[in-house]
C-alpha positions as CSV (number, residue, x, y, z in Angstrom):
1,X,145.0,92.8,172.0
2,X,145.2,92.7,175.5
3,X,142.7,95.2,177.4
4,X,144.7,98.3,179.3
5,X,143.3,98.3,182.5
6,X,144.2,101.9,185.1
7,X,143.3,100.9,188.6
8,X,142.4,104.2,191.2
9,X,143.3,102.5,194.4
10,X,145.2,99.2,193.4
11,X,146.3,98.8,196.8
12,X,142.6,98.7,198.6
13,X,140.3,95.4,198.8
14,X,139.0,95.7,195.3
15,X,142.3,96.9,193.9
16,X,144.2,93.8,195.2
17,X,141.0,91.5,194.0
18,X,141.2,92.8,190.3
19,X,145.3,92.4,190.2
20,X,144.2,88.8,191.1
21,X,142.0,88.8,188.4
22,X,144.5,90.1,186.2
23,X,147.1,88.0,187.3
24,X,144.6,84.9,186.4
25,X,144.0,86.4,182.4
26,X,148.0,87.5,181.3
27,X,146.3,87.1,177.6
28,X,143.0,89.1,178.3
29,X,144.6,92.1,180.8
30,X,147.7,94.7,181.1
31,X,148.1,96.9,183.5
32,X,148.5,101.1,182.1
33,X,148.8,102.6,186.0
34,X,148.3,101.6,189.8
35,X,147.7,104.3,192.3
36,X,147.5,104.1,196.1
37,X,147.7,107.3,198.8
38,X,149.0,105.5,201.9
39,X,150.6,101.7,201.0
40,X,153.6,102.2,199.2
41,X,154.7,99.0,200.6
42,X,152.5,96.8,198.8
43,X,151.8,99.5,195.5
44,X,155.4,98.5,195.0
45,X,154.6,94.9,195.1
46,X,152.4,95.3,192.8
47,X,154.8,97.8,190.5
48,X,157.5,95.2,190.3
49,X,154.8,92.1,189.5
50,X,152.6,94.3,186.6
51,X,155.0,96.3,185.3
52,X,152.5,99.8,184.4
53,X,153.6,102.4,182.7
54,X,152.6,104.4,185.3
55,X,152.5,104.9,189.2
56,X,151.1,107.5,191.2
57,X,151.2,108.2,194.9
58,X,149.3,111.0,196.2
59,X,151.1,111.6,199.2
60,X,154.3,113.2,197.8
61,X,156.3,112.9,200.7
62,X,156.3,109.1,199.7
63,X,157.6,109.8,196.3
64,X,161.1,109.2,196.8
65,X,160.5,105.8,198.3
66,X,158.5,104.4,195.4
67,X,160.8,105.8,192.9
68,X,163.9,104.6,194.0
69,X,162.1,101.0,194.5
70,X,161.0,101.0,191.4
71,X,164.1,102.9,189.7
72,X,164.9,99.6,187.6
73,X,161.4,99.2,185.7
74,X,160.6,101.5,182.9
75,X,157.6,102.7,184.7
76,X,157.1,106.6,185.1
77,X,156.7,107.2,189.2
78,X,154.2,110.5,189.5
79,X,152.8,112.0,192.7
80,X,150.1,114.3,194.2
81,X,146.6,114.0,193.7
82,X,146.8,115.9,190.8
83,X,148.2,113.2,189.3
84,X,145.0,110.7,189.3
85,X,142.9,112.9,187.0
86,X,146.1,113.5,184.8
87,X,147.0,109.5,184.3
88,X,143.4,108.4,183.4
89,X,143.3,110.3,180.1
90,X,146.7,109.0,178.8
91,X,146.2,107.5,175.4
92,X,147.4,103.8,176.3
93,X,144.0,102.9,177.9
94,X,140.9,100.6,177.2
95,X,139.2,100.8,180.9
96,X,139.6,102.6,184.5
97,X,138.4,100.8,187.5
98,X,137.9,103.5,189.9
99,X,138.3,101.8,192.8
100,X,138.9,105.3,195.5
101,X,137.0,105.1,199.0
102,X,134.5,107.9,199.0
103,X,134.7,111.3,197.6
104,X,137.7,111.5,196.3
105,X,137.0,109.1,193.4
106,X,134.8,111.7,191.7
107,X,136.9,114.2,189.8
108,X,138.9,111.4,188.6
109,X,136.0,110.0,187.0
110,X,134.8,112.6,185.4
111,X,138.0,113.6,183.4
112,X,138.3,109.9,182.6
113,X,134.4,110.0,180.8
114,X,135.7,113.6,179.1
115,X,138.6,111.4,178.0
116,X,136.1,109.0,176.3
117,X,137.2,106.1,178.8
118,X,135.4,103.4,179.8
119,X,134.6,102.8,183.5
120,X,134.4,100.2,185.7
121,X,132.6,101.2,188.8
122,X,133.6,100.3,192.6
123,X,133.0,103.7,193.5
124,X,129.5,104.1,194.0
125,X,130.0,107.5,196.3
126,X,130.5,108.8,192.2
127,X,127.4,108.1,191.0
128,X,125.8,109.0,194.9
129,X,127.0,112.3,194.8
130,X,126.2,113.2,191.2
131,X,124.4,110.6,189.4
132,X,123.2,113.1,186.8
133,X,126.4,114.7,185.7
134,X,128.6,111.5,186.0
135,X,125.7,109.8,183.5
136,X,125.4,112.9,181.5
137,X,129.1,112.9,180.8
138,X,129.3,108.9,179.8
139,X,126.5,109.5,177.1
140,X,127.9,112.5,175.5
141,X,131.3,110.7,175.7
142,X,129.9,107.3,174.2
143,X,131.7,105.5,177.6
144,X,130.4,102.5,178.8
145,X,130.1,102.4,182.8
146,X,130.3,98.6,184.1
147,X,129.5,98.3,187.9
148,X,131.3,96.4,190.1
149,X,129.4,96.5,193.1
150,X,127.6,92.6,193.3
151,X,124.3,94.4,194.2
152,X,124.6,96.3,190.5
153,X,126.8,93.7,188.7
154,X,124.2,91.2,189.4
155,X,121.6,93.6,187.9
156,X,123.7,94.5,185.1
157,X,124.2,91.0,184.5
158,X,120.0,90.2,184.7
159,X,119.5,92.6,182.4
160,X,121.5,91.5,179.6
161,X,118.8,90.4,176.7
162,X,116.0,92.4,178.1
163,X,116.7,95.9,176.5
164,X,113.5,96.1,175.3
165,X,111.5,94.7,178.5
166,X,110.7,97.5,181.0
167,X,111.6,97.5,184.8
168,X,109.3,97.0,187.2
169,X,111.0,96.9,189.9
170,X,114.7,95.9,191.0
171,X,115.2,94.6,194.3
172,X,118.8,95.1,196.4
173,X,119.8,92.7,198.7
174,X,121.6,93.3,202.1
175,X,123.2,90.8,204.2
176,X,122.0,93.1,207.2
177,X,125.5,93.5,208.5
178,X,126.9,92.0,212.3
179,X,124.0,93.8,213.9
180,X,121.3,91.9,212.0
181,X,117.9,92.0,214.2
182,X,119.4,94.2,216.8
183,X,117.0,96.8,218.9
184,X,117.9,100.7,218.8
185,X,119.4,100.3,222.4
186,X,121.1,97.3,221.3
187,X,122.9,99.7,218.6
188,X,123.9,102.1,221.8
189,X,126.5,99.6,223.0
190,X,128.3,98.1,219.8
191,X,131.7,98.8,219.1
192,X,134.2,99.0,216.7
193,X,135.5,95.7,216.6
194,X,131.9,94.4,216.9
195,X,131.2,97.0,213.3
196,X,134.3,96.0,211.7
197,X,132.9,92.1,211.8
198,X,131.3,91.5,208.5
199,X,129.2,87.9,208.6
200,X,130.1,87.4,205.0
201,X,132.5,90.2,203.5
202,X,135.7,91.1,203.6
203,X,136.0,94.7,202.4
204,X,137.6,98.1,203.6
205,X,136.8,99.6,206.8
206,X,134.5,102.6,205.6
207,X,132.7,99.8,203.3
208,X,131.9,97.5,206.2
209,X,130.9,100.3,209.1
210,X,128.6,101.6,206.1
211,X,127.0,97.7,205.6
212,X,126.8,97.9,209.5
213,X,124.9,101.0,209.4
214,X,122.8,100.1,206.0
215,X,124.0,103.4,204.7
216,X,125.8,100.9,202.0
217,X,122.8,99.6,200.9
218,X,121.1,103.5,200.7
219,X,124.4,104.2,198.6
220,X,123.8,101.9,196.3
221,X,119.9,102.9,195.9
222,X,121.0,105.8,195.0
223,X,123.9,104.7,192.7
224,X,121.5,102.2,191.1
225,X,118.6,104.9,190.1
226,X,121.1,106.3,188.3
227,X,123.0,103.3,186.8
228,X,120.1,102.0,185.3
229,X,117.8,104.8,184.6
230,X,115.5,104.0,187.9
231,X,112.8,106.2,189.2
232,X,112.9,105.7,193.7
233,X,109.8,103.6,193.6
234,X,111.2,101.0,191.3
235,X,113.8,100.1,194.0
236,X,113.5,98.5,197.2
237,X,115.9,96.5,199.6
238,X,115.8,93.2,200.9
239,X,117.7,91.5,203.6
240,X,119.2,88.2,202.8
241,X,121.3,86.6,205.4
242,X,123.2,84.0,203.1
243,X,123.8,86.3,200.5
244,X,124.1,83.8,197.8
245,X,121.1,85.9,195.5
246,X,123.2,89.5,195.0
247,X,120.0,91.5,193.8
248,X,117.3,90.5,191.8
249,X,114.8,92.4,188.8
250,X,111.2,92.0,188.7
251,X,109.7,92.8,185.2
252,X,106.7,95.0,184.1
253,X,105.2,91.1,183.2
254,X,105.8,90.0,187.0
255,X,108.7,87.6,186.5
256,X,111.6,88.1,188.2
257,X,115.0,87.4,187.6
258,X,118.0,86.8,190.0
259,X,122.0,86.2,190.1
260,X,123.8,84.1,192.3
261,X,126.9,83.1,193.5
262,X,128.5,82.6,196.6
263,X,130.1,85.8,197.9
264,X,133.1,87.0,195.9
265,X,134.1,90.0,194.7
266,X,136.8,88.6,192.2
267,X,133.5,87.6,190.0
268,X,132.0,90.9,189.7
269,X,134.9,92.6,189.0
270,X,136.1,90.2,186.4
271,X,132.5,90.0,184.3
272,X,133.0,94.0,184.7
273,X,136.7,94.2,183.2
274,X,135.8,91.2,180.4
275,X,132.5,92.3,179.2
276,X,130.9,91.0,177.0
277,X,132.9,87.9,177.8
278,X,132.6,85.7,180.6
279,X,136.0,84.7,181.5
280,X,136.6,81.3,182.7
281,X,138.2,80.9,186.3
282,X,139.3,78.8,188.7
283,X,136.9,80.5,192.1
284,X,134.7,78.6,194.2
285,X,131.1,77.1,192.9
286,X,128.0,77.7,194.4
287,X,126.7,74.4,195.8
288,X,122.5,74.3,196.7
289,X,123.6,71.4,198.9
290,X,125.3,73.8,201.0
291,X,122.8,76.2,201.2
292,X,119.7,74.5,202.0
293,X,117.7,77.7,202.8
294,X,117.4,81.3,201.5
295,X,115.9,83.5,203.3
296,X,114.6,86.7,202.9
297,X,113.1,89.7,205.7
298,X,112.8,93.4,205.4
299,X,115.1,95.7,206.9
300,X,113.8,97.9,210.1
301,X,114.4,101.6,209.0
302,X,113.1,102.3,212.1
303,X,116.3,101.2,213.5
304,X,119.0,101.7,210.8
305,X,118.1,105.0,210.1
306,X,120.8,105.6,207.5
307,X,118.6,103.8,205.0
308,X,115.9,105.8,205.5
309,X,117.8,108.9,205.6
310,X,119.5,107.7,202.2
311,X,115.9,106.8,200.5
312,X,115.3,110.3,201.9
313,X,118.0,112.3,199.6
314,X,117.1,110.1,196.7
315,X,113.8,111.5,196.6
316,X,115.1,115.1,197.5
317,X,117.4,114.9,194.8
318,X,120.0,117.8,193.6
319,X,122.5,118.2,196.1
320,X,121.1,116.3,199.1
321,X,122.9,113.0,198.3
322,X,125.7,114.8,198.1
323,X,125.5,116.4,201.9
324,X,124.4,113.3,203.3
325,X,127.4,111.3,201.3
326,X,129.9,114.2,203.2
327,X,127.9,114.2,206.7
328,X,128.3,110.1,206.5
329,X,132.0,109.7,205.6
330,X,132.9,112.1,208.6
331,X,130.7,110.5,210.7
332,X,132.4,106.9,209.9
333,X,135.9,109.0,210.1
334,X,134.8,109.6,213.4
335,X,133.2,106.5,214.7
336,X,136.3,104.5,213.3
337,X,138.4,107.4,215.2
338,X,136.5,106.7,218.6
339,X,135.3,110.0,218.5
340,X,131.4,109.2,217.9
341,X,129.1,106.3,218.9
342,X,127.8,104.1,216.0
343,X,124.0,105.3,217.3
344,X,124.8,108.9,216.6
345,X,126.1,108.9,213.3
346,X,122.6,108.7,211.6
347,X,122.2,112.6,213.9
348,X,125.0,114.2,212.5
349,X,123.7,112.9,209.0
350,X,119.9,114.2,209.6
351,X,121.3,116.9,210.9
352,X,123.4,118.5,208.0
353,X,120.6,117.1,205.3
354,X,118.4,119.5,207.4
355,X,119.9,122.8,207.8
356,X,122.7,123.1,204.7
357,X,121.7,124.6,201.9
358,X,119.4,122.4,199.1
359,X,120.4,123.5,195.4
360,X,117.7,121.5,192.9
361,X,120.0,121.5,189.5
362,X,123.8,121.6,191.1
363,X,127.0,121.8,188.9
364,X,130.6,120.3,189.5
365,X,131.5,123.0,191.7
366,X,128.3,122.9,193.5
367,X,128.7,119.6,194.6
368,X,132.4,120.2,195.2
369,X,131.1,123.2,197.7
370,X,128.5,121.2,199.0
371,X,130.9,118.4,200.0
372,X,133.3,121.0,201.6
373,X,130.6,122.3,203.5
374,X,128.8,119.4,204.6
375,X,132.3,117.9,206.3
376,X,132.5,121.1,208.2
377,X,129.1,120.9,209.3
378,X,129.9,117.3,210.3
379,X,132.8,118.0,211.9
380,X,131.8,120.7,214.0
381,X,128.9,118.7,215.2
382,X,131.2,116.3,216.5
């Protein structure tokens, strides 16, 4: 049978890659549900090509449009937020690829593991803000969580055969973002446009200012301690220009192991919604010809102080990610909103992880009153 695959954000960068996907394997994939908040336009596309059972949009003043739209499809048309954590525990569903910017793709994920579904991860802010609950929940519920991230995927996919070969170490690489090399004072004069200008992704606007910043690459630190059972120490970050290698794992014997592939996110996603299979496809090969050097150089932290501010809540632990996961999505917000320089946002970041209040062992509604907090904190800063 087919796999039923719910998509949380069809309509965003990785939403509209794994529809491709999809659309690529009719005999391998269905569609169970497609949410979106803000682009009706195109969730409707994607409604009449797919067919779900399901549709959400969580901004109910759009419901009317997508319902009559889709009024000749036997697809059920829901709305409100609510909604998301409602649809992923239907029966009529193999795998959710949560695929929500920030936040608000945590409490969706959670009732989806309590469901006993399978998850395939784009949402690293889930595992950032609490790793420990969100891994917690998968074991008890026997779910598998696949990341979809290249940086983890490409992990994931080294690993596979080495169960019983201990981690050394697992290196992340970074394509160190449009500002690549740049002095602190250089960072004071950079602006949107020049943030928004990935060298070698296309992704979302809070994904990109966040590779701009390195805070991505501290995200997915974080994310992968948890992810793969890491202690801090055993991960470091390397910046790679080319970004052809998309992480790499040394073992406790020295060798080291790497996957690569020229940058595109339709692969991760695809080895994450087929695994164990490795579904043929039609994308671009890597060619050595074409890339002649790799090169490698470490990141200034000195500089891009998000990274070491993100380093700095994984070792803290408890809630700390989680404050400095709030203070950074306002401070993007903000940046994105002309509101805030792209040199201040690692401030309001330090700032809150200073003075808001560390809990060492939170729960789900600690870090859903840490969050709140933090973004006030944030906000009022700015």
């Amino acid at each position: 049978m087919a796999k039923r695959v719910g998509i949380l954000g069809s309509t965003g960068s990785i939403g509209t890659q794994a529809l491709e996907v999809i659309a690529g394997h009719p005999d391998e994939f269905s569609v169970t549900f497609l949410t979106a908040r803000n682009n009706v336009d195109l969730l409707i596309r994607q409604a009449l090509e797919f067919v779900p059972q399901y549709v959400v949009v969580s901004r109910e003043e759009k419901y009317s449009e997508v319902k009559d739209a889709l009024s000749a499809l036997p697809t059920k048309v829901l709305s409100g937020a609510d909604k998301l954590v409602e649809v992923v525990q239907i029966d009529e569903l193999d795998i959710v690829l949560t695929a929500l910017v920030g936040f608000s793709g945590l409490l969706p994920t959670i009732r989806a593991l309590e469901a006993g579904r399978n998850i395939a991860l784009a949402n690293k802010e889930t595992l950032v803000v609490a790793g420990e609950l969100i891994t917690s929940l998968a074991h008890k519920n026997g779910c598998s969580i696949f990341p979809v991230d290249s940086e983890h995927s490409a992990i994931f996919q080294c690993l596979v055969g080495e169960q019983e070969n201990p981690i050394e170490k697992i290196f992340l690489t970074a394509s160190g973002g449009p500002f690549r090399g740049m002095s602190a004072g250089q960072l004071m004069k950079v602006s949107i446009s020049d943030a928004l200008n990935h060298p070698n992704w296309c992704m979302g606007n809070k994904v990109t200012i966040d590779s701009a910043s390195l805070m991505n690459k501290g995200l997915e630190a974080i994310e992968a301690r948890w992810l793969f059972n890491l202690a801090p120490d055993q991960i470091d970050v390397v910046v790679h220009p080319q970004s052809i290698i998309h992480s790499m794992v040394q073992f406790h014997d020295g060798s080291i192991k790497a996957q690569l592939g020229i940058p595109d996110m339709r692969l991760p996603i695809q080895y994450a919604l087929g695994y164990p299979t490795r579904l043929e496809n039609g994308f671009k090969r890597f060619s050595f010809t074409d890339y002649p050097q790799l090169t490698f150089e470490q990141p200034d932290r000195g500089v891009f102080r998000n990274l070491a501010l993100a380093f700095s809540a994984m070792d803290s632990g408890g809630n700390m990610p989680c404050i400095m996961n709030a203070a950074n999505e306002i401070a993007v917000e903000a940046f994105l909103s002309e509101k805030l320089a792209f040199y201040r946002m690692p401030d309001i970041i330090e700032q809150a992880m200073q003075k808001l209040s560390f809990i060492r062992h939170p729960g789900l509604d600690d870090y859903l009153q840490t969050d709140a907090e933090a973004r006030r904190f944030a906000e009022n800063l700015i």
